[in-house]
C-alpha positions as CSV (number, residue, x, y, z in Angstrom):
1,X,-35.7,-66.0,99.0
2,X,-33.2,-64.4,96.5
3,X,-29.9,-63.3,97.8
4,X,-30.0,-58.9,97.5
5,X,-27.8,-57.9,94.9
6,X,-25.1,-54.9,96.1
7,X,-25.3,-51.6,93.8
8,X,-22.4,-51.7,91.8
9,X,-20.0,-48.8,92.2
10,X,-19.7,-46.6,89.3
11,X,-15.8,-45.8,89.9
12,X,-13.9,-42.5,90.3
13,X,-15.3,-39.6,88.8
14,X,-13.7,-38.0,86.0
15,X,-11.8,-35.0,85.4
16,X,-13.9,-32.3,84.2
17,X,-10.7,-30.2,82.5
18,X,-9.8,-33.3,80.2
19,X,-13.0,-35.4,80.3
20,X,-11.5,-38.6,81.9
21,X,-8.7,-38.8,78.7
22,X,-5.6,-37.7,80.6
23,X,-4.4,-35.3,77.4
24,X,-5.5,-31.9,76.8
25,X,-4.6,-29.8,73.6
26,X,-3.2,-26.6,73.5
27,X,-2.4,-24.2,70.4
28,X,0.7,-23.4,68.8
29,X,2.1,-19.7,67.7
30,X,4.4,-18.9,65.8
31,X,6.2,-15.5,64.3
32,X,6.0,-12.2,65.8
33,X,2.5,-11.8,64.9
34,X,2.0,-14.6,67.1
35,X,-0.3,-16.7,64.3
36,X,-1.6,-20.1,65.1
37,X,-0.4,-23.0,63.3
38,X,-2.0,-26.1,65.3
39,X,-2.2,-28.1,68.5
40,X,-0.1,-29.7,70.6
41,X,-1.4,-32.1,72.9
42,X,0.4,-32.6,76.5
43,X,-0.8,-34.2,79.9
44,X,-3.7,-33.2,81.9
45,X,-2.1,-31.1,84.3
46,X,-5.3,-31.1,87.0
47,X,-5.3,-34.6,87.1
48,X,-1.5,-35.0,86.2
49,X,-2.4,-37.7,83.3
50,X,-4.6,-40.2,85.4
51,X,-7.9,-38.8,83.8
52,X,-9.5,-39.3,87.0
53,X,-11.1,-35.9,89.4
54,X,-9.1,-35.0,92.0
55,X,-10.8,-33.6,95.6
């Protein structure tokens, strides 16, 4: 008889804000008319950067 092979754990789940990357982007305004000129990416602030889902 073959020994039984243990499911193997798929690990934490992942944050559904940043997708498991840790770094979301965010636009940047400028001028009164408050025009967007790009992105600026920062940390995940739901997961604080780990990328992993939090309870």
């Amino acid at each position: 008889m073959g020994a039984s092979k243990t499911p193997a754990t798929a690990g934490p789940a992942k944050c559904p804000t940043c997708k498991g990357s840790g770094e979301v982007s965010r636009a940047v305004y400028v001028g009164r008319k408050r025009r967007a000129v790009g992105q600026q990416t920062g940390i995940c602030l739901t997961c604080l950067g780990s990328g992993e889902a939090t309870d």
